[in-house]
N, C-alpha and C positions, 0 to 999 in steps of 0.2 A: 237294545242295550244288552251285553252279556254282563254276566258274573262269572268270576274266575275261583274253581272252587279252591285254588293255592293261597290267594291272595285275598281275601273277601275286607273290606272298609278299612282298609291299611293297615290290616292284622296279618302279622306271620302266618296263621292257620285259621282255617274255617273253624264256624260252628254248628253242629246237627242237633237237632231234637227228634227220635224217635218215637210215633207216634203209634203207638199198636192198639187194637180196638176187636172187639167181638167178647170170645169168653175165652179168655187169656187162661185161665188155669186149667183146658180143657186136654190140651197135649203136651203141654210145654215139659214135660218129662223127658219127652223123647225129640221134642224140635229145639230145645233151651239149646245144647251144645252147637246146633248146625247156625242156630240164631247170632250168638255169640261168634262163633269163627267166620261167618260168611257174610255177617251184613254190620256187627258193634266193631269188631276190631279195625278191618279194612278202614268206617269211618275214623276211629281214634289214631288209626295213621296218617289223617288227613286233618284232625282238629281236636275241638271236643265234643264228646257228645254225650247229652242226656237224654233218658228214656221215661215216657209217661204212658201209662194206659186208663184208657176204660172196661168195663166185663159186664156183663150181668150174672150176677150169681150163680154158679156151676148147678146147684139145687134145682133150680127152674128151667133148667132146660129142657124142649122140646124133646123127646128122646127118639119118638118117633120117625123122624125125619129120615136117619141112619139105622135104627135099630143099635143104635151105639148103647154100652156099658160102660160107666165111667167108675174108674179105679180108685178108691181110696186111697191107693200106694200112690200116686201124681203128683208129684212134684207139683207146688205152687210158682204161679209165675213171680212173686215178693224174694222166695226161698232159691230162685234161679238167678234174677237179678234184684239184688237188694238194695240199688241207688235207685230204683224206678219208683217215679212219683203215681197213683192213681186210684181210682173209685172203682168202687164195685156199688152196682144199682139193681133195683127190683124187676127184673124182667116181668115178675108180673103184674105190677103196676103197668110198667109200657100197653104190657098188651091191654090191659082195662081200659084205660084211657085213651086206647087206640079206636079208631072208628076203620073197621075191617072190610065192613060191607062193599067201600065202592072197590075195594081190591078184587074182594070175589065175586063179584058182578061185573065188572067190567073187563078186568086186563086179559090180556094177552099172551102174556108172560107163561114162556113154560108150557106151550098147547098139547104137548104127547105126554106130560108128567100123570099117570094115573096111577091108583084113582084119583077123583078129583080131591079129597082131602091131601094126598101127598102134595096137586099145585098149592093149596092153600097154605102148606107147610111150607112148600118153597118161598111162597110171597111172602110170612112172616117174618120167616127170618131174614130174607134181602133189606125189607124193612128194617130190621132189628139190626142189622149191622151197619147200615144209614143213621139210624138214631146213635148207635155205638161211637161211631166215626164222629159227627157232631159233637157232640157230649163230652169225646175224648180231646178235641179241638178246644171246646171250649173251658176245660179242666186244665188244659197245657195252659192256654193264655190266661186263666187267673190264680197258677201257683209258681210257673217258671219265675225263674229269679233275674233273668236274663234275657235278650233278644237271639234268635238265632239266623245265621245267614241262609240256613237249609233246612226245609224237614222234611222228614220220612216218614210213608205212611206203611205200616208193612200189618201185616197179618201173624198174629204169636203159631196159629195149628200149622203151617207147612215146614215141608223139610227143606230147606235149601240147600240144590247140586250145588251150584256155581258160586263163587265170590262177586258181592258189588265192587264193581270197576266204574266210580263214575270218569265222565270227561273231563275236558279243561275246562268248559267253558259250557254255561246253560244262560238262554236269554231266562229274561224276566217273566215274561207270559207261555213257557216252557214247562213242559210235564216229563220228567223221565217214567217210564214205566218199560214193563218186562215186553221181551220180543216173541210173546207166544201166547196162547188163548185168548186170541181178542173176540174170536166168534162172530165176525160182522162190525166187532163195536171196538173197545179198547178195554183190556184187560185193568179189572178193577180190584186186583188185591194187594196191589204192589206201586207205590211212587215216589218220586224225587224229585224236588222244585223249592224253587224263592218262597217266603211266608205269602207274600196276595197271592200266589196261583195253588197256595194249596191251602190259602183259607176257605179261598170258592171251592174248591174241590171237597171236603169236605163238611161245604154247608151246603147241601142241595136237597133237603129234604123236601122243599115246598116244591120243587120242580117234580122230585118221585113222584111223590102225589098226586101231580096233576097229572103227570104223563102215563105212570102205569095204571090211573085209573079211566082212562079216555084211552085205552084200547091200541095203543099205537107202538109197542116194541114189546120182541117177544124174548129176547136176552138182556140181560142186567149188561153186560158188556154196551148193550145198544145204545141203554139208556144215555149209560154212562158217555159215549161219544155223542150224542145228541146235544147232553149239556154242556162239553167240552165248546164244542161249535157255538153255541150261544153264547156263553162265554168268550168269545174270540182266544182260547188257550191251545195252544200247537201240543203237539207228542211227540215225542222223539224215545227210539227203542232202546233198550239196554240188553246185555245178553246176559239176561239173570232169569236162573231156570228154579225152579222150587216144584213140590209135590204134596197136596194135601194129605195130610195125616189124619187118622181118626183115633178118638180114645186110646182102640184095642190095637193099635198098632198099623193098621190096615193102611193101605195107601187109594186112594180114589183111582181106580180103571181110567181114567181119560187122560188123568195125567201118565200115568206109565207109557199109554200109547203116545206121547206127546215127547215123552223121553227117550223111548224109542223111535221114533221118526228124526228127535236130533241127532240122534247117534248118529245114525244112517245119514246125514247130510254131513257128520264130520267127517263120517268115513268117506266120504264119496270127494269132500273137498280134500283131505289127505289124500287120495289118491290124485287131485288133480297137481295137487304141488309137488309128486313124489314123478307124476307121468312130466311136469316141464323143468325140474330141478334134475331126472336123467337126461330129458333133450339138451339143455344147457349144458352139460357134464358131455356130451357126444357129441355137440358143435365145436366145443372148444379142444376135447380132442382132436376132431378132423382139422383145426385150424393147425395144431400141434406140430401133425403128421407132413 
């Protein structure tokens, strides 16, 4: 079955609910405008759309991770978009009542990250943005006023290159996500789907669990297609590029290289269309002649 995102339950326009999750008031200083122009407007050309989050409290953050500084002068993500419905929660609570052990014993995840306190830094927070993502799901479905025919799962700290373009038409058991950093697996900080494929998608906590503590994927990307697959839920690409941002302004090394390698492929497809748009133009000459 498709869904048509012009037309959705014989409504002139669709509906989105933007779901954003981690710790929303971390960048949004400087990602708020590319968020707004690149991924809220485009939707409100298409329908309406409301926006909810979850965060754990900016105070508690792991700082270690990045060596990050976070600025007092930061723009709140309330103070950026003030229709956005969301909680803010105790990250350190989570962690307490977290049982850590079979993480650090067991997984796999992450095997060159040293020392080993940076994997276990890494594991935390994967975790922590899993609990986020649920949390935020489950905050949407007991405040929203409304049903929505689409939601969006997006990340507040990156910067977004590209405008969201979605399609005409998305099946039901269908996941849009980004055409880049899948790493083995499917890139997990950016998605587009019917409400049941992105209720599963965001409740998969009890699959993490089991999986990154039984040793068996060593990228969050991995996981994340593992459970796709169980799920019986398809992927389909979109060409939507973004660049994580840090506090201090810094942009993450992997994505830059990732930005430049698209360059470099548009450049090389502009020259293929500029190399057969002159052969066309000198066929049709010689036909002239």
């Amino acid at each position: 079955m498709d869904l048509d995102f012009t037309s959705v339950s014989n409504s002139v326009m669709a509906s989105f609910a933007i779901l954003f999750f981690g710790i929303v008031d971390r960048s949004i200083g400087r990602t708020g405008s590319s968020i707004r122009r690149r991924i809220v407007r485009p939707l409100q050309r298409q329908g309406d759309v409301d926006l909810f989050f979850h965060s754990w409290q900016l105070e508690e953050i792991d700082e270690t991770v990045s060596s990050e500084g976070f600025s007092s002068r930061s723009r709140t993500f309330s103070s950026a978009f003030p229709c956005a419905q969301g909680i803010f929660e105790s990250q350190h609570d989570f962690d307490r009542d977290m049982d850590w052990n079979p993480y650090y014993r067991n997984s796999s995840m992450w095997p060159d990250a040293r020392p080993e306190e940076r994997r276990f830094q890494l594991l935390r927070n994967h975790r922590r943005a899993i609990e986020s993502l649920a949390r935020c799901h489950q905050f949407y479905l007991e405040h929203r006023e409304r049903s929505h025919d689409f939601l969006v799962i997006a990340r507040p700290d990156v910067l977004y290159r590209t405008t969201l373009r979605l399609p005409a038409h998305i099946e039901t058991d269908e996941l849009l996500v980004p055409d880049f950093h899948h790493w083995g697996g499917v890139n997990d900080r950016f998605a587009v789907g019917p409400p049941d494929a992105i209720t599963a998608y965001c409740n998969r906590r009890a699959f993490v669990d089991e999986h990154v503590a039984s040793n068996q994927h060593e990228k969050s990307e991995q996981l994340l297609a593992a459970f796709l697959r169980e799920k019986q839920l398809k992927t389909r690409s979109l060409p939507l590029f973004f660049q994580r941002i840090r506090s201090d302004g810094s942009l993450v090394p992997q994505d830059l290289t990732s930005l430049g390698k698209r360059f470099r492929q548009a450049q090389s497809c502009l020259q293929r269309v500029k190399t057969k748009c002159q052969s066309f133009h000198e066929s049709c000459h010689s036909k002239q002649e």
